[in-house]
N, C-alpha and C positions, 0 to 999 in steps of 0.2 A: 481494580488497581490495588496489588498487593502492597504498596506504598504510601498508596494516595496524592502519587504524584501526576503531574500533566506533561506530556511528550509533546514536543516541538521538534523533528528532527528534519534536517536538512537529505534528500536523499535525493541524489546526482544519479538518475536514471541516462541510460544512454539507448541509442535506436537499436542495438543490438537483440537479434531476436531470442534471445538466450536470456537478458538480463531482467529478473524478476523481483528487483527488491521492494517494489512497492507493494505488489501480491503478498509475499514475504512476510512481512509486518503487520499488513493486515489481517492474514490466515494464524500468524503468532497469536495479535489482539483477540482474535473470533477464540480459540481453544485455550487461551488464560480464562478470559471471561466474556462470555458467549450477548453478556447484554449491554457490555461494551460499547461504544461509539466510536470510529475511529473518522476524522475527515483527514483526506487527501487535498493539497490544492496545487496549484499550475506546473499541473501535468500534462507539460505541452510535449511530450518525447508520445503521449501516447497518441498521437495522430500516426503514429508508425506502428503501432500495435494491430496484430489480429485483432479483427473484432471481436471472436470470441472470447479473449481475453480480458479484452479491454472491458464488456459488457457484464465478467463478473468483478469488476473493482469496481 
């Protein structure tokens, strides 16, 4: 955390197979800083996700 701040962000996924913002953020997190922790929570759009997708978030 180059700040030392804590992220709360709101992100409005939709079932569109194309829309990846929650990968996004988390692949941001992983290459800022690799020992990072990042939790997602009620991500219910990913019941429309590939699984292979879904299964690296």
């Amino acid at each position: 955390m180059e700040y030392g701040l804590l992220l709360d962000p709101y992100i409005a996924e939709s079932d569109d197979p194309h829309s990846r913002f929650t990968g996004l953020l988390a692949s941001g997190v992983e290459k800022r800083s690799p020992r990072t922790q990042m939790t997602a929570a009620h991500l219910t759009v990913m019941c429309s996700d590939p699984n292979v997708y879904a299964g690296k978030l």
